[in-house]
C-alpha positions as CSV (number, residue, x, y, z in Angstrom):
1,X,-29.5,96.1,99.6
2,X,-26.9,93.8,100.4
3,X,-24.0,96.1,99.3
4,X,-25.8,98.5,102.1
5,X,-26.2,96.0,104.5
6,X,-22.2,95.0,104.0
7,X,-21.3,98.1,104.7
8,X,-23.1,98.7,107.9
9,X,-21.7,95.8,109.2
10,X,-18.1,96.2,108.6
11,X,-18.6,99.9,109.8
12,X,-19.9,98.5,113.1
13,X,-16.8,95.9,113.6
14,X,-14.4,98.9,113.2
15,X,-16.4,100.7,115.5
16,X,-16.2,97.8,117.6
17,X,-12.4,97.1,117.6
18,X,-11.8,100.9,117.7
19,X,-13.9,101.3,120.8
20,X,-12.2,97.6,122.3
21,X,-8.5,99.4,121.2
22,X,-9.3,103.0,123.5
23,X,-10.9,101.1,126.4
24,X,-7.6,99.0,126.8
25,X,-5.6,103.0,126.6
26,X,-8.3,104.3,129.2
27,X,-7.3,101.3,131.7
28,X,-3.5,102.4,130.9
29,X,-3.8,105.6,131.5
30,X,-5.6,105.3,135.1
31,X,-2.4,103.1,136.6
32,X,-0.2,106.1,135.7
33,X,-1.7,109.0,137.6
34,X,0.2,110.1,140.4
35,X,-1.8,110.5,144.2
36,X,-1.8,113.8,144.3
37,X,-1.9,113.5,148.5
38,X,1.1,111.5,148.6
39,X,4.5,113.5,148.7
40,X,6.8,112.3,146.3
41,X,10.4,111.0,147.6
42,X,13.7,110.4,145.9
43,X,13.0,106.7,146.7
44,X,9.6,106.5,144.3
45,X,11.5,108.5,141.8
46,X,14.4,105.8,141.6
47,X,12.9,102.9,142.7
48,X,13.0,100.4,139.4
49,X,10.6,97.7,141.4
50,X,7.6,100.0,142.3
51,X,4.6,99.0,141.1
């Protein structure tokens, strides 16, 4: 029973700090879509202090 009950628990911290580790990609990957009604100038292409 406590060999069982080991297990389970360090199965749910990995499933923990997976699920911590692809929230933090989800949030990075929303800041890099484009606005697809905005055009897109030479100046946003080569502009190194856009945000």
């Amino acid at each position: 029973m406590e060999k069982q009950a080991k297990r389970e628990r360090k199965l749910a911290e990995k499933k923990a700090k997976r699920l911590a580790k692809e929230g933090a990609k989800k949030e990075d990957d929303k800041e890099k879509v484009l606005d697809a009604s905005k055009p897109i100038t030479l100046d946003f292409l080569t502009n190194p202090n856009k945000k």
